[in-house]
N, C-alpha and C positions, 0 to 999 in steps of 0.2 A: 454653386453660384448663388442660387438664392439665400445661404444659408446668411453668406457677407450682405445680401443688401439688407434684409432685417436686421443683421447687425447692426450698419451704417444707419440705420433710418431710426433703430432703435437708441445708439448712440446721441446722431443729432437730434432727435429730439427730446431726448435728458439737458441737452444743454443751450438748447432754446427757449428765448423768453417765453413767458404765457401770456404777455401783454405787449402790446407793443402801441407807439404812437398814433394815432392814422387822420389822413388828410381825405376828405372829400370835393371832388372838385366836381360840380354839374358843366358841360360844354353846352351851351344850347343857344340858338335865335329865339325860342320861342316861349323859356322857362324862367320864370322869376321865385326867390326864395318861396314862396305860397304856394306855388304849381309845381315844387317840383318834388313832387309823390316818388321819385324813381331815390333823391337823393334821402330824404325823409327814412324809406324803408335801409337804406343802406346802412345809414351811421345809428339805427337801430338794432340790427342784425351786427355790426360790429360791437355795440356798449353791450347786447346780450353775449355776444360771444367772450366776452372781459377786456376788451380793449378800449383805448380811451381814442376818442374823435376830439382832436383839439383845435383842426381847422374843417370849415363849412364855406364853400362861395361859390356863387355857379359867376360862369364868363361868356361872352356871346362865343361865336365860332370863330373866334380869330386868332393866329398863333401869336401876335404879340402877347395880346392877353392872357393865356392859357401859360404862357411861360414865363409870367411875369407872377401868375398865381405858385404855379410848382417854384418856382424859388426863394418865394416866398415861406410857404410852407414848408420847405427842406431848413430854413436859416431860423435864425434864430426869433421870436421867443419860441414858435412852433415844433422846431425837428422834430418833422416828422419822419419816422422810420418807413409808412408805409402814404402813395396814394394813391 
């Protein structure tokens, strides 16, 4: 049994991108683009890992917002693959 999931893991990841799009979205009442050290280190840690950060915004805590940001990001000029 193990011998198929190395297989499988070794398969899909021959045929998985090594880059992908990625979106970061900050949720916060309290963080503005300048303070937010949490989202700064991330899309850092993704551009070092090879991937590309093509969207950045932080939104207060509220679901309008936050969903209006992810569909954003998903459409177009953004598609993003990941956020």
């Amino acid at each position: 049994m193990a011998g198929r999931s190395s297989k499988a893991a070794h398969e899909h990841k021959e045929h998985a991108p090594t880059s992908v799009r990625c979106a970061v979205l900050t949720v916060s009442d309290s963080r503005t683009l300048a303070t937010d050290e949490t989202g700064r280190i991330l899309r850092l840690c993704l551009q070092r890992a090879g991937h590309k950060v093509v969207y950045y915004d932080y939104v207060p805590d509220l679901v309008r917002e936050v969903r209006y940001c992810v569909r954003e990001a998903h459409g177009p000029p953004y598609r993003c693959d990941l956020l």
